[in-house]
C-alpha positions in Angstrom: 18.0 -7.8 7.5 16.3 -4.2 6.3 13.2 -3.6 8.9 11.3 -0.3 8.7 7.8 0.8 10.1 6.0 3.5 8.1 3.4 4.9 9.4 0.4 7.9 7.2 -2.1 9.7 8.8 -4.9 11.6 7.2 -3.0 14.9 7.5 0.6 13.9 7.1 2.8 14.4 4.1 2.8 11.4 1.5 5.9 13.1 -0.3 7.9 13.7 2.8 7.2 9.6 4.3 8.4 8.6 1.0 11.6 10.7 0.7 12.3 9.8 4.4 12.0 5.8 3.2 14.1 6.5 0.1 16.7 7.5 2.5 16.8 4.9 4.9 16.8 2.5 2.4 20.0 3.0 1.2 21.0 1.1 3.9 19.5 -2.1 1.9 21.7 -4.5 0.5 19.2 -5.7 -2.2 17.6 -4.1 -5.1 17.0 -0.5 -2.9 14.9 0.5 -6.5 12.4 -2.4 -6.2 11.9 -1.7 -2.5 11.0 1.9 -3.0 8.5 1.4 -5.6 6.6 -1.6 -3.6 6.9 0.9 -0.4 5.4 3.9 -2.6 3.1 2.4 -4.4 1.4 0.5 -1.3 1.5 4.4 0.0 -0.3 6.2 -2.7 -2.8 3.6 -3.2 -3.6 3.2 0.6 -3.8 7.0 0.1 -6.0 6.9 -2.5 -8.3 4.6 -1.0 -8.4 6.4 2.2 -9.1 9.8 0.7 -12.0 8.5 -1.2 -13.8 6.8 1.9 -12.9 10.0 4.3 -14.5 12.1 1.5 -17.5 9.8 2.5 -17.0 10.7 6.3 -15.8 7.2 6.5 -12.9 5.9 8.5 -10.0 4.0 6.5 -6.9 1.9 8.4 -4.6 -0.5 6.6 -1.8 -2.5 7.3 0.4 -4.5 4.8 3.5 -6.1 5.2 6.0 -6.5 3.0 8.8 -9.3 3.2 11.4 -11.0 1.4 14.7 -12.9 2.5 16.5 -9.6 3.4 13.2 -7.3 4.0 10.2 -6.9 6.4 8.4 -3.2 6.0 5.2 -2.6 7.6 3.2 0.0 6.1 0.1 1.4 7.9 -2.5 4.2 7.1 -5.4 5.7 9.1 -7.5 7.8 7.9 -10.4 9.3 9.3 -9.7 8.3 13.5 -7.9 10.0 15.4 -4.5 8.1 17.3 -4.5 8.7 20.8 -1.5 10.0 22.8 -0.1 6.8 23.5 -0.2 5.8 19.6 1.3 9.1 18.3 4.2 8.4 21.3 4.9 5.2 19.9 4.9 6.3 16.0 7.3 8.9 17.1 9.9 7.0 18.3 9.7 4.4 15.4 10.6 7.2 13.3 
């Protein structure tokens, strides 16, 4: 089974997460093209939606997961709230 955790913060690179998932799913045994554009498009439009409420000096966090028989992705955004050291730790080492 694929796994992957992504993880976007306010000030992190959309582009580069993206790239980095494109990558690692090459590994998937399914339809790899499918899989990108579910991952990418959950991205930009948690992106979207958490630029317009921090433009409001609002805070914005999301979570979705995405499964299938061969697949489970977890996609998370914060915007607007600062992780603490423990939370950037463990983003870290998920990679």
């Amino acid at each position: 089974m694929f796994r992957a955790h992504l993880s976007l913060a306010k000030d992190d690179d959309i582009e580069a997460v993206i790239r980095s998932f494109k990558k690692r799913a090459q590994a998937f045994k399914g339809d790899q093209e499918e899989l990108v554009h579910r991952v990418e498009s959950t991205l930009r439009e948690f992106t979207a939606r958490g630029e317009q409420l921090a433009g409001f000096g609002s805070a914005f966090e999301a979570k979705r997961v995405l499964t299938g028989d061969d697949f489970h992705i977890v996609v998370e955004v914060n915007f607007g709230r600062k992780r603490g050291l423990i939370s950037r730790l463990i983003a870290a080492l998920r990679g």
